[in-house]
OpenMM code with the backbone's topology and positions (N, CA, C; nanometers):
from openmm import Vec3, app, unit

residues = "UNK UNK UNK UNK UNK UNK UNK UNK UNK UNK UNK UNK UNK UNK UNK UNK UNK UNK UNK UNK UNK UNK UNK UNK UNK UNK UNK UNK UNK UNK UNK UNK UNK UNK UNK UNK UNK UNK UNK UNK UNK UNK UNK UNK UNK UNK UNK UNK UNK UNK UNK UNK UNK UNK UNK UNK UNK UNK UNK UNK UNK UNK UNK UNK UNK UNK UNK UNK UNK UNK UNK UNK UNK UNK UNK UNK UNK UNK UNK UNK UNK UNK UNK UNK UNK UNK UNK UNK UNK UNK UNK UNK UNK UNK UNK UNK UNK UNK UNK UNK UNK UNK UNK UNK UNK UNK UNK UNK UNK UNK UNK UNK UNK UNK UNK UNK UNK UNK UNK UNK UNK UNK UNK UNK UNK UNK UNK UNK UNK UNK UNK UNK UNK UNK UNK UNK UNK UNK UNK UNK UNK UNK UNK UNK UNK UNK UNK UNK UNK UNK UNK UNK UNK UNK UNK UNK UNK UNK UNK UNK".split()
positions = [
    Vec3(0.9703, 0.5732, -0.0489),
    Vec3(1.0177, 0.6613, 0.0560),
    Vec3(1.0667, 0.7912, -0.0061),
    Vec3(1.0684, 0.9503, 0.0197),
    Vec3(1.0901, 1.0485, -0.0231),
    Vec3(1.1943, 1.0860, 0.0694),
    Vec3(1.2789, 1.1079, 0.0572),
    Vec3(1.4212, 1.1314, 0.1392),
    Vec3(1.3990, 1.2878, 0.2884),
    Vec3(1.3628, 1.3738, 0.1626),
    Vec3(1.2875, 1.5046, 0.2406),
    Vec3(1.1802, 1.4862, 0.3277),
    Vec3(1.1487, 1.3690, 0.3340),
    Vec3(0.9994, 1.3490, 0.4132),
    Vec3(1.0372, 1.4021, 0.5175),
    Vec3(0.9196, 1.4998, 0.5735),
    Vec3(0.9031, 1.5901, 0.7019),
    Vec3(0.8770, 1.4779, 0.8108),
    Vec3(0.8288, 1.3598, 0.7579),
    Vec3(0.8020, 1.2348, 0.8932),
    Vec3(0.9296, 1.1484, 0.8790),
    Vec3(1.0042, 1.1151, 1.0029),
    Vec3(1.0471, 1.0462, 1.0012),
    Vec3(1.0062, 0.8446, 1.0405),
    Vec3(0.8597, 0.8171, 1.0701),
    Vec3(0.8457, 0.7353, 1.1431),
    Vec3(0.6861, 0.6947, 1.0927),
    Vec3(0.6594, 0.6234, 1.0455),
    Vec3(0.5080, 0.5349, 1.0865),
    Vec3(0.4947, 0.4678, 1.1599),
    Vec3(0.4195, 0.4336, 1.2826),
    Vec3(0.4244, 0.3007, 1.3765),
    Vec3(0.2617, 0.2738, 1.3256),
    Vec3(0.2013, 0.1592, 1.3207),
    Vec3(0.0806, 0.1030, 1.2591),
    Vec3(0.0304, -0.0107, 1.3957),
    Vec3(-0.0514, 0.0386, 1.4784),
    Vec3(-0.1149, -0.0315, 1.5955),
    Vec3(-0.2443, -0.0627, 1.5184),
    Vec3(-0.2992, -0.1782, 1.4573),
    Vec3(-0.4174, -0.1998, 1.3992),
    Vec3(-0.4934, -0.3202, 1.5333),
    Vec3(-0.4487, -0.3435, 1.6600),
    Vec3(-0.4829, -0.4720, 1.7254),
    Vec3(-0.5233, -0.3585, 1.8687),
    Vec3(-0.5239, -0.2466, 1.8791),
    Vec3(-0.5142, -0.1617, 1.9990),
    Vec3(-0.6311, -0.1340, 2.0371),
    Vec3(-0.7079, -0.1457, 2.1509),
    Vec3(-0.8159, -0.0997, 2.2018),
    Vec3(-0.9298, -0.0192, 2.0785),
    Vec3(-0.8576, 0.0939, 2.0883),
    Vec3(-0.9014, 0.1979, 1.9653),
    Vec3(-0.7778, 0.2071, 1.8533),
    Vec3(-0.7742, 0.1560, 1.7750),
    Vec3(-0.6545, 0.1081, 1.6684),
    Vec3(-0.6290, 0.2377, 1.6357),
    Vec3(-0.4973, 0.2447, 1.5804),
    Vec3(-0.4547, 0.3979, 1.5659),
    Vec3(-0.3102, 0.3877, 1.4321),
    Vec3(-0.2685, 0.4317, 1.3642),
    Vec3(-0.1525, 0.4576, 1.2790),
    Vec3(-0.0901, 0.6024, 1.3289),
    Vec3(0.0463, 0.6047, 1.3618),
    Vec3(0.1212, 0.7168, 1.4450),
    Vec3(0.2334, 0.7827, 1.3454),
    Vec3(0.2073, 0.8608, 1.2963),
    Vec3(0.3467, 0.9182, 1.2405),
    Vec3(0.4108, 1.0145, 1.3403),
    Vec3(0.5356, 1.0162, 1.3187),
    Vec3(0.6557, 1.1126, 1.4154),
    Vec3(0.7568, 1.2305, 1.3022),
    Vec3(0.6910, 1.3312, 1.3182),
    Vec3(0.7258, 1.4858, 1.2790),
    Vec3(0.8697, 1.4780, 1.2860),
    Vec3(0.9417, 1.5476, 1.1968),
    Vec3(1.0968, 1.5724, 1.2704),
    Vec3(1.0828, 1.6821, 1.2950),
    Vec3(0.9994, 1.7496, 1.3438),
    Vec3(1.0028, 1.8711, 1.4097),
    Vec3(1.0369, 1.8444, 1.5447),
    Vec3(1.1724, 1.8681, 1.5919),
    Vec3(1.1697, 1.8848, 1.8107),
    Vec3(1.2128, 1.7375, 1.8046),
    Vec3(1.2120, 1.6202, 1.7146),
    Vec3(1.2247, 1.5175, 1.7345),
    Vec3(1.3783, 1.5049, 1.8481),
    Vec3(1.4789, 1.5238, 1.8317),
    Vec3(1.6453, 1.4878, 1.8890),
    Vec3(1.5898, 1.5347, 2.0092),
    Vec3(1.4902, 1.6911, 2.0133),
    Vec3(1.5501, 1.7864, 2.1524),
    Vec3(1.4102, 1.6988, 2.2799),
    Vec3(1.3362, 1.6677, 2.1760),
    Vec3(1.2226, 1.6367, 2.2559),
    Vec3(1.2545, 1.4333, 2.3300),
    Vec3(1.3271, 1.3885, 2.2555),
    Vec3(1.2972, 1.2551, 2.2548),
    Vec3(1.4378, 1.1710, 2.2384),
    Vec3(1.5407, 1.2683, 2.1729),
    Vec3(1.6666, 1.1710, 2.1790),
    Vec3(1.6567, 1.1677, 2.0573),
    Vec3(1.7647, 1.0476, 2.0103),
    Vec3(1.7731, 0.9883, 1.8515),
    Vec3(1.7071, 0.8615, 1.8510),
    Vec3(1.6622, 0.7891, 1.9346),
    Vec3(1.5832, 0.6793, 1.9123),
    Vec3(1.4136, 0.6722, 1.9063),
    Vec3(1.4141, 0.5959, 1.8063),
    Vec3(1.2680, 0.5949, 1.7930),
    Vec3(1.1550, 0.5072, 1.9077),
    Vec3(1.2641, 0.4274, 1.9237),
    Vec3(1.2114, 0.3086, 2.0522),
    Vec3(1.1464, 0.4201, 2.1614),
    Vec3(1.2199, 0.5271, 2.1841),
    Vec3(1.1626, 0.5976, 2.2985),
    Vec3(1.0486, 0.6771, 2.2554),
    Vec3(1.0619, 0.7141, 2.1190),
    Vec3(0.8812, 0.7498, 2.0948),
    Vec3(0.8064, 0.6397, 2.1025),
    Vec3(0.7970, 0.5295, 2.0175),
    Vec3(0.7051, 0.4131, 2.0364),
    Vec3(0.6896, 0.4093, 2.2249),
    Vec3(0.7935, 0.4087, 2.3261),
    Vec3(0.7598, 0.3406, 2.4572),
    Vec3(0.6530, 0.4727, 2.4823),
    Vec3(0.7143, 0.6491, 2.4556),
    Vec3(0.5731, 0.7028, 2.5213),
    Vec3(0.4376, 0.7097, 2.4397),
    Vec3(0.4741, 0.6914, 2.3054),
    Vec3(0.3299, 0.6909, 2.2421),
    Vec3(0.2757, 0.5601, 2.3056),
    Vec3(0.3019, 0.4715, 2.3174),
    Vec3(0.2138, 0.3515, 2.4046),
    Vec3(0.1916, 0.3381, 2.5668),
    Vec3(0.2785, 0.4335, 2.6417),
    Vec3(0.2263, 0.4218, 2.7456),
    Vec3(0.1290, 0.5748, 2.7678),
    Vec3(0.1522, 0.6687, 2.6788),
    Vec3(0.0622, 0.8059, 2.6761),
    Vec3(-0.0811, 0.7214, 2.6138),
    Vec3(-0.0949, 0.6594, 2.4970),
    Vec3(-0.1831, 0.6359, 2.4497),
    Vec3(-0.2966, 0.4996, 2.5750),
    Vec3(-0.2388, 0.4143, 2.5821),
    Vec3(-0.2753, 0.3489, 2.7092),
    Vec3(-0.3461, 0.4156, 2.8184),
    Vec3(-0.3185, 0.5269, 2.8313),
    Vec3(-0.3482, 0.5948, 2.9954),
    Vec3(-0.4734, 0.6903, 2.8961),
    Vec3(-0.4320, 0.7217, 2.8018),
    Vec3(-0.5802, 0.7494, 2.7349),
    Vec3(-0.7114, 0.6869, 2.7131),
    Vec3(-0.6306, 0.6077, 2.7230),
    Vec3(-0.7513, 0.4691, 2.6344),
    Vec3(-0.8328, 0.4524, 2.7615),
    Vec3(-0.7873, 0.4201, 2.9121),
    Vec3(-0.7868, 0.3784, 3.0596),
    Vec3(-0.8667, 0.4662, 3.0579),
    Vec3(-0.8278, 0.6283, 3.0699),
    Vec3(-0.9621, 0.7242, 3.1458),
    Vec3(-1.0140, 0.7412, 3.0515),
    Vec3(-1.0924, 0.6643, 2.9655),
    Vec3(-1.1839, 0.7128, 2.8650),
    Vec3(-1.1901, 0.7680, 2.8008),
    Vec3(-1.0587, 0.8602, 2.8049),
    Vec3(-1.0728, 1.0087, 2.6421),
    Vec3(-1.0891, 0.9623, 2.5095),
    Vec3(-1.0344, 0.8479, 2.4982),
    Vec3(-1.0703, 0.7526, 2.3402),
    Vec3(-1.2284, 0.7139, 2.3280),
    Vec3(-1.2865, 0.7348, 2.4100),
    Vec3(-1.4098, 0.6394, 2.3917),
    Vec3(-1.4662, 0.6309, 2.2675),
    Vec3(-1.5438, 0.5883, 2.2185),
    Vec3(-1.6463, 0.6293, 2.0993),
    Vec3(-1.5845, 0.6520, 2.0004),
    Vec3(-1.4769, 0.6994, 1.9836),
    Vec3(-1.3890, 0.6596, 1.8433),
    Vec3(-1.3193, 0.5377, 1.8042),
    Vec3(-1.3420, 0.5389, 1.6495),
    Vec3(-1.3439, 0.4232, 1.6001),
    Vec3(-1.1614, 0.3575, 1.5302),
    Vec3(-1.1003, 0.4587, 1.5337),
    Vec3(-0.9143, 0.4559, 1.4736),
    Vec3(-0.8954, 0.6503, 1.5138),
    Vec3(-0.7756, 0.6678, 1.5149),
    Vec3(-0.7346, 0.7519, 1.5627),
    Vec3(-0.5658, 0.7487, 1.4476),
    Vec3(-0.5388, 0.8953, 1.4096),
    Vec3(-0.3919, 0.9197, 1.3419),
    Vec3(-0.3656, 1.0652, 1.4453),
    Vec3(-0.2290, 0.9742, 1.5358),
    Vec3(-0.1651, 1.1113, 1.6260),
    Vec3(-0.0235, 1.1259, 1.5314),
    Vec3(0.0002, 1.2287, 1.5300),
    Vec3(0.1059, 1.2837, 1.4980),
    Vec3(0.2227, 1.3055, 1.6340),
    Vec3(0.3269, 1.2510, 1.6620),
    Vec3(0.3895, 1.3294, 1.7175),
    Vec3(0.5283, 1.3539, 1.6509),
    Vec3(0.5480, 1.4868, 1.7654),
    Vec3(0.6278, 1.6066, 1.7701),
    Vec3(0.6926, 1.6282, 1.8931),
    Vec3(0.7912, 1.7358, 1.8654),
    Vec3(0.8373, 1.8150, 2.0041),
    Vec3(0.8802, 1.9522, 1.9773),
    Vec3(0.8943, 1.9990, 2.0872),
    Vec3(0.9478, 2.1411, 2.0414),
    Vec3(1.0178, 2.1986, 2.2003),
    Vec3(1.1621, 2.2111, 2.1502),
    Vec3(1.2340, 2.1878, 2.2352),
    Vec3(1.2349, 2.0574, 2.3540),
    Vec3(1.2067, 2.0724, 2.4789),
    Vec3(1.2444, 1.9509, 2.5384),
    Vec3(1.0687, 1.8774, 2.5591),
    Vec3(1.0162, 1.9640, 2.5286),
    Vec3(0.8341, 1.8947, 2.5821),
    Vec3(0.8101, 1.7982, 2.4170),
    Vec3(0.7418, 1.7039, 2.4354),
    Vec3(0.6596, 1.5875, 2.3757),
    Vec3(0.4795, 1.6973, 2.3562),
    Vec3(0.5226, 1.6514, 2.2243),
    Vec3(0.3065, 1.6429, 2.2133),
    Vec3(0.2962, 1.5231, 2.1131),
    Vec3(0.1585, 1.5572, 2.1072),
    Vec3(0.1022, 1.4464, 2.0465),
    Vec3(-0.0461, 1.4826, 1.9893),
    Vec3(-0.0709, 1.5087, 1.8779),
    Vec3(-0.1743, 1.5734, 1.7809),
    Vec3(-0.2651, 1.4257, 1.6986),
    Vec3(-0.3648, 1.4676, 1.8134),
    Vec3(-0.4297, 1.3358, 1.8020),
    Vec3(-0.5878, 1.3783, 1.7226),
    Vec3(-0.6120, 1.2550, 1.5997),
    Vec3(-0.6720, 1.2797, 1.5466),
    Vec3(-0.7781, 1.1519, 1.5121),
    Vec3(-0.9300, 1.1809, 1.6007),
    Vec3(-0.9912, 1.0903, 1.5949),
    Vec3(-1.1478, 1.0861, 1.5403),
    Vec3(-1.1547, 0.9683, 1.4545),
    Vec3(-1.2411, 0.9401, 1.3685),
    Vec3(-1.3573, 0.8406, 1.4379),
    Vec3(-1.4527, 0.9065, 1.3850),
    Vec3(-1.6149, 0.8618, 1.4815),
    Vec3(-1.7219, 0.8371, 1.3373),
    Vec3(-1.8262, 0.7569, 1.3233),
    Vec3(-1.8959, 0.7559, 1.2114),
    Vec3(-1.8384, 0.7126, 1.0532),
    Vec3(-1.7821, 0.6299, 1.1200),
    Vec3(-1.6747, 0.5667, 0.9809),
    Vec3(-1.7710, 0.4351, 0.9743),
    Vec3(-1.7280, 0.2969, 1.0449),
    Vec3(-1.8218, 0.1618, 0.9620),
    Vec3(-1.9045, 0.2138, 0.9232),
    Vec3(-2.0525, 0.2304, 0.9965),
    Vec3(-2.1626, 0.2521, 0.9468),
    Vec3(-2.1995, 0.3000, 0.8168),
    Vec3(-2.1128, 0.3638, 0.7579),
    Vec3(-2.1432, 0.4769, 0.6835),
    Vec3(-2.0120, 0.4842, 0.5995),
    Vec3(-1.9613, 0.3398, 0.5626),
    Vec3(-1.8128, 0.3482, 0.4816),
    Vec3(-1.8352, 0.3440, 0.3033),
    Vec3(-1.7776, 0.4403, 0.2554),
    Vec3(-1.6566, 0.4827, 0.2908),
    Vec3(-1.6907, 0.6049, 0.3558),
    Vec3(-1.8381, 0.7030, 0.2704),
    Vec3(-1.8651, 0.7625, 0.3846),
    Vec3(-1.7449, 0.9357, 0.4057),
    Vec3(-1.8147, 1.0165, 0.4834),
    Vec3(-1.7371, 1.1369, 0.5455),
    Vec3(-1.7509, 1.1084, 0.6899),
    Vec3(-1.6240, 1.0585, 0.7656),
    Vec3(-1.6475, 1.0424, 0.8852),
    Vec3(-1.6565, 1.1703, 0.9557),
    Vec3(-1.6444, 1.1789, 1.0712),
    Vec3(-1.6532, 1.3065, 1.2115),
    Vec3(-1.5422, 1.2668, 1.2394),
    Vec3(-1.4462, 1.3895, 1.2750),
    Vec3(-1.2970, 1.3812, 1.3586),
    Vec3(-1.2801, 1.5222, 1.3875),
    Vec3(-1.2620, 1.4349, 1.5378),
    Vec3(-1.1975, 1.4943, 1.6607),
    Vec3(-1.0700, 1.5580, 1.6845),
    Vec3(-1.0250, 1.6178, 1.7455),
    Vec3(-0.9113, 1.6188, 1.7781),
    Vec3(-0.8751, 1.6889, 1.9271),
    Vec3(-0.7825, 1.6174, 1.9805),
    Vec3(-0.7040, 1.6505, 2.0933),
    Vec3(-0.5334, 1.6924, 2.1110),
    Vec3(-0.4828, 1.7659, 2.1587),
    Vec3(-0.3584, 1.7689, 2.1893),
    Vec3(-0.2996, 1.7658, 2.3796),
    Vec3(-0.1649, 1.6283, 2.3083),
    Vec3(-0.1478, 1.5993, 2.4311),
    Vec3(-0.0069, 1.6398, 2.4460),
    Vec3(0.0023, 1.7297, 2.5654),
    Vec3(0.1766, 1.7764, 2.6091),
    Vec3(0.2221, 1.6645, 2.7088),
    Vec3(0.3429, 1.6282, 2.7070),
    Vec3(0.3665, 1.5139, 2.7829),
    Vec3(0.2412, 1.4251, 2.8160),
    Vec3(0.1818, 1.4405, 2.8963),
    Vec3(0.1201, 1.3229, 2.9502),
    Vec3(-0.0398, 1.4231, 2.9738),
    Vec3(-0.0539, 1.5288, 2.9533),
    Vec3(-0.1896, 1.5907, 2.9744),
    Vec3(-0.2611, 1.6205, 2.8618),
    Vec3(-0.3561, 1.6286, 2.8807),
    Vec3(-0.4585, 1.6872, 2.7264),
    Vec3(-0.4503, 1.8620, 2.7708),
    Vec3(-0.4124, 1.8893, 2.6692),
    Vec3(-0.4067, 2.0338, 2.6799),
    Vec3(-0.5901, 2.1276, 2.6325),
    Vec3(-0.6040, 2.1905, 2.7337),
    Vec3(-0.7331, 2.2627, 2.7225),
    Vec3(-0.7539, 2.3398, 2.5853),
    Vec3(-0.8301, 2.3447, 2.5243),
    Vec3(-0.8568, 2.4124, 2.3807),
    Vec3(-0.8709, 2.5834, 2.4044),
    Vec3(-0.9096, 2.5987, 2.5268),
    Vec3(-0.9010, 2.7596, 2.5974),
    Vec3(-0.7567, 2.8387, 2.5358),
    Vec3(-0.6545, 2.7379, 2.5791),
    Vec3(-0.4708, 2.7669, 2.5652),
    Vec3(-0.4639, 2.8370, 2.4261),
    Vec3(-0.3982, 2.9694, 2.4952),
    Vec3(-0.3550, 3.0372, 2.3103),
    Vec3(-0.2718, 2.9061, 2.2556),
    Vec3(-0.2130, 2.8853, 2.2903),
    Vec3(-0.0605, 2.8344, 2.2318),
    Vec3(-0.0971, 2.6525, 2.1604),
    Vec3(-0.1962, 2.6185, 2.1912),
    Vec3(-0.2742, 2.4878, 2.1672),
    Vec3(-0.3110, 2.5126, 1.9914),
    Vec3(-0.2157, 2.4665, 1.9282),
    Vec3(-0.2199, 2.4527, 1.7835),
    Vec3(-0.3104, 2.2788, 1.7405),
    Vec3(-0.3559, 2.2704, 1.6517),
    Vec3(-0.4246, 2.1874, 1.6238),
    Vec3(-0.3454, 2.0735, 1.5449),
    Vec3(-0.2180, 2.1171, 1.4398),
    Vec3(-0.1632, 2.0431, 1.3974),
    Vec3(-0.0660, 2.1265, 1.2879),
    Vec3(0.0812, 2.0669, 1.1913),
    Vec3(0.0987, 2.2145, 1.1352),
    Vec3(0.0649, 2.1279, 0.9982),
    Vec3(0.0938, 2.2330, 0.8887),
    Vec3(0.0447, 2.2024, 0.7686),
    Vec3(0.0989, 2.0363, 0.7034),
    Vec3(0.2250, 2.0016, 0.7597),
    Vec3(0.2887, 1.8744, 0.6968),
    Vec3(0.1694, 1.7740, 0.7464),
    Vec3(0.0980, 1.8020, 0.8308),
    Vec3(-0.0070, 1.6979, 0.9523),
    Vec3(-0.1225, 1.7029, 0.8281),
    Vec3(-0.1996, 1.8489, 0.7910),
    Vec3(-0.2869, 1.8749, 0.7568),
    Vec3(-0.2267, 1.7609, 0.5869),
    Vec3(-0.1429, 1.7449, 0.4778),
    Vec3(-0.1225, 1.7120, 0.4028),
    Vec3(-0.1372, 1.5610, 0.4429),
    Vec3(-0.0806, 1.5243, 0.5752),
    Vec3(-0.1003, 1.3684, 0.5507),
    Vec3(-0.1943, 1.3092, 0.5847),
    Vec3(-0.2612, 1.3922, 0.6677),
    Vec3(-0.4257, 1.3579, 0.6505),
    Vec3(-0.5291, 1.3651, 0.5926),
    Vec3(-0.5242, 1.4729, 0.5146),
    Vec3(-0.5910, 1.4503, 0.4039),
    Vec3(-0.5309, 1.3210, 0.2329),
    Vec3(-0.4485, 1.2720, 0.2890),
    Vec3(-0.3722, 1.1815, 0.2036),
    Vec3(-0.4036, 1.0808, 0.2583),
    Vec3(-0.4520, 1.0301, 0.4056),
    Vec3(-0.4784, 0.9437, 0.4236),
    Vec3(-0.6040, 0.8975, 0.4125),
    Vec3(-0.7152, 1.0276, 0.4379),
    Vec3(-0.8351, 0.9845, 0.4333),
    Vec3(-0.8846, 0.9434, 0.2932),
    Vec3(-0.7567, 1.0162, 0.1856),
    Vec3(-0.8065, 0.9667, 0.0684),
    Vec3(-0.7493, 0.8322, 0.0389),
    Vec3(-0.6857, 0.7721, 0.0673),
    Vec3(-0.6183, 0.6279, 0.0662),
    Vec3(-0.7354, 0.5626, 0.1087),
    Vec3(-0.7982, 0.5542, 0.2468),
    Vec3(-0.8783, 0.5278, 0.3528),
    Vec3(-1.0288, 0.5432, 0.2219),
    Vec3(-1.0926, 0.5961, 0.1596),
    Vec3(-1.2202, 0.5879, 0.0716),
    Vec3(-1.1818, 0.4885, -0.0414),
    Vec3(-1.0536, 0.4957, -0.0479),
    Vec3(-1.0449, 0.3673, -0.1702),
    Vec3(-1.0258, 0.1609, -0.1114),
    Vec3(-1.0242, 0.1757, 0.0189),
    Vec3(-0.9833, 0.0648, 0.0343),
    Vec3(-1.1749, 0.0126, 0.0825),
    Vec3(-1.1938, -0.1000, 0.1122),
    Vec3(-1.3000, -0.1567, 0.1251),
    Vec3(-1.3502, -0.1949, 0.2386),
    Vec3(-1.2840, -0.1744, 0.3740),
    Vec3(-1.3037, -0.1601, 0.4908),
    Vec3(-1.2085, -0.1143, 0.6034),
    Vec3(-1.3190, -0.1037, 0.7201),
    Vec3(-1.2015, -0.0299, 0.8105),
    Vec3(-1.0946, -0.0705, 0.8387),
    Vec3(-1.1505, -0.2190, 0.8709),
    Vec3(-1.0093, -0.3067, 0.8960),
    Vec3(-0.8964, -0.3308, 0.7827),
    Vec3(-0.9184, -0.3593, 0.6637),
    Vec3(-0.8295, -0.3133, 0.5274),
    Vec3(-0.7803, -0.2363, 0.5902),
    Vec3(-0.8272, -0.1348, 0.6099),
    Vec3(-0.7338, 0.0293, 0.5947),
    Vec3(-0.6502, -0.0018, 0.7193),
    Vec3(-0.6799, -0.0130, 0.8190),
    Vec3(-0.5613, -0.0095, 0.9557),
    Vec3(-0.4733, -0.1564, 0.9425),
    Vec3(-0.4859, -0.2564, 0.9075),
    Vec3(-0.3838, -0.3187, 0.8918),
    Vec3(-0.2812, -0.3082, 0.7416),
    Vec3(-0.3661, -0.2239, 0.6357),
    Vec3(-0.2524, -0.1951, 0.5528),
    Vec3(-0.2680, -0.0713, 0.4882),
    Vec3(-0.1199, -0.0124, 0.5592),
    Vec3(-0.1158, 0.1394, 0.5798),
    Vec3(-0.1029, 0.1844, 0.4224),
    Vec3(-0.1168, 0.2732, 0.3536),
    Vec3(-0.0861, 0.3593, 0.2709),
    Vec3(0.0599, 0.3490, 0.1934),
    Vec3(0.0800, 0.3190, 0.1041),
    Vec3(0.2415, 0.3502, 0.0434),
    Vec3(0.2841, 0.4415, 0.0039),
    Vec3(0.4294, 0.4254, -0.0145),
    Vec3(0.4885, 0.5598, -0.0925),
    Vec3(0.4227, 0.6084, -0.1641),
    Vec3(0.3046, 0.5960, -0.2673),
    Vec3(0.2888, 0.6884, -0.3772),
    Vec3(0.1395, 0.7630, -0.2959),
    Vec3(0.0932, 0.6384, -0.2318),
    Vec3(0.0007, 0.7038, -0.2078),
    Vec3(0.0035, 0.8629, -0.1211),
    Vec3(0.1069, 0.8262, -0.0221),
    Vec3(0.1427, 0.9621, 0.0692),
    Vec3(0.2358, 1.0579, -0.0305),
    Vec3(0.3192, 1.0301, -0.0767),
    Vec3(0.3812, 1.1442, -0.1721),
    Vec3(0.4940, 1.1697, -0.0847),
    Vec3(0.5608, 1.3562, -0.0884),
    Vec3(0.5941, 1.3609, -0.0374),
    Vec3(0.6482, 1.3540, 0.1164),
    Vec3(0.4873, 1.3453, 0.1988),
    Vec3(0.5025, 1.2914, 0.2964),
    Vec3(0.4829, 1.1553, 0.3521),
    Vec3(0.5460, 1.0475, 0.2876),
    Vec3(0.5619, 0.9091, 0.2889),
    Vec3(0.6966, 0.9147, 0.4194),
    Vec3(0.6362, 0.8492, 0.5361),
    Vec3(0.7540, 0.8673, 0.5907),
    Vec3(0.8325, 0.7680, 0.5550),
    Vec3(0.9726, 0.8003, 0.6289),
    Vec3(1.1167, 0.7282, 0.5844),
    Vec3(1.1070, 0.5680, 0.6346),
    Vec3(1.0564, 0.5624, 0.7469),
    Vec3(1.1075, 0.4158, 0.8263),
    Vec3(0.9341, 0.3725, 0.8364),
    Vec3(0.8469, 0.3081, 0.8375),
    Vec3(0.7503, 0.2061, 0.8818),
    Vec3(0.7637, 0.0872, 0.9616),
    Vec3(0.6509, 0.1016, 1.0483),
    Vec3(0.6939, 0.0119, 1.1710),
    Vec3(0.5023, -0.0541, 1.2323),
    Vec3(0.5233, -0.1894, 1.2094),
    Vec3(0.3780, -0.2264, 1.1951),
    Vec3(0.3981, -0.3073, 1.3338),
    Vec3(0.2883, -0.2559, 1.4533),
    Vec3(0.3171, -0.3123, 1.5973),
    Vec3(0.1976, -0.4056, 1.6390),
] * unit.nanometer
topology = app.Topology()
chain = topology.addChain("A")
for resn in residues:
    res = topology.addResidue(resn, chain)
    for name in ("N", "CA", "C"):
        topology.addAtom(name, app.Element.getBySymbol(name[0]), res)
């Protein structure tokens, strides 16, 4: 664990429709969400759920959302991977969406950022974790460790 870590939170859903690993930004975290983490896990699972329902997940194979807040609004910087088994370890295709509270925000929107640089570091930290392990399923039921993430190893892990 790195004390400075910019994440405070891993939650690890490897059993989910479209399986997903969630880290939580301390960016907006208190103003957006409170001090409990329980209340990110309840909306990342009922936001992610209502995704899964109208189809926006389809066709992807694991998904890493980031969330955040900034001031009192929730997002959620969702990042999804397509062309992974087939072709493992492979350069998969990934997607991405951003969700404000409960909507997918249009890519038109000035203000629709893609993710900020602490996001861009742990994803590329993960995908490199993710080429060394030996399958997909390996990789989503066992997340990445401290050394592997580095500085951004978040503080608390939470396997659901």
């Amino acid at each position: 664990m790195v004390d400075d870590s910019p994440f405070i939170a891993r939650m690890n859903f490897p059993s989910s429709e479209v399986p997903f690993r969630a880290y939580l930004h301390q960016s907006g975290f208190e103003s957006a969400y409170g001090r409990r983490i329980s209340d990110v896990y309840d909306y990342l699972r009922a936001t992610m759920g209502s995704l899964e329902a109208k189809g926006h997940l389809e066709g992807f194979e694991y998904l890493i959302p980031i969330v955040w807040g900034n001031d009192e609004d929730k997002f959620i910087d969702i990042f999804a991977y397509s062309d992974v088994t087939d072709n493992w370890p492979g350069n998969p295709d990934v997607s991405n969406l951003t969700v404000k509270g409960s909507l997918i925000m249009p890519r038109r929107e000035e203000l629709v950022t893609t993710t900020c640089g602490d996001g861009l570091i742990l994803l590329g930290r993960e995908e490199d974790y993710r080429r060394k392990t030996e399958c997909l399923e390996y990789y989503l039921k066992e997340p990445p460790n401290d050394e592997d993430l580095g500085r951004v190893s978040p503080r608390r892990k939470m396997h659901m």
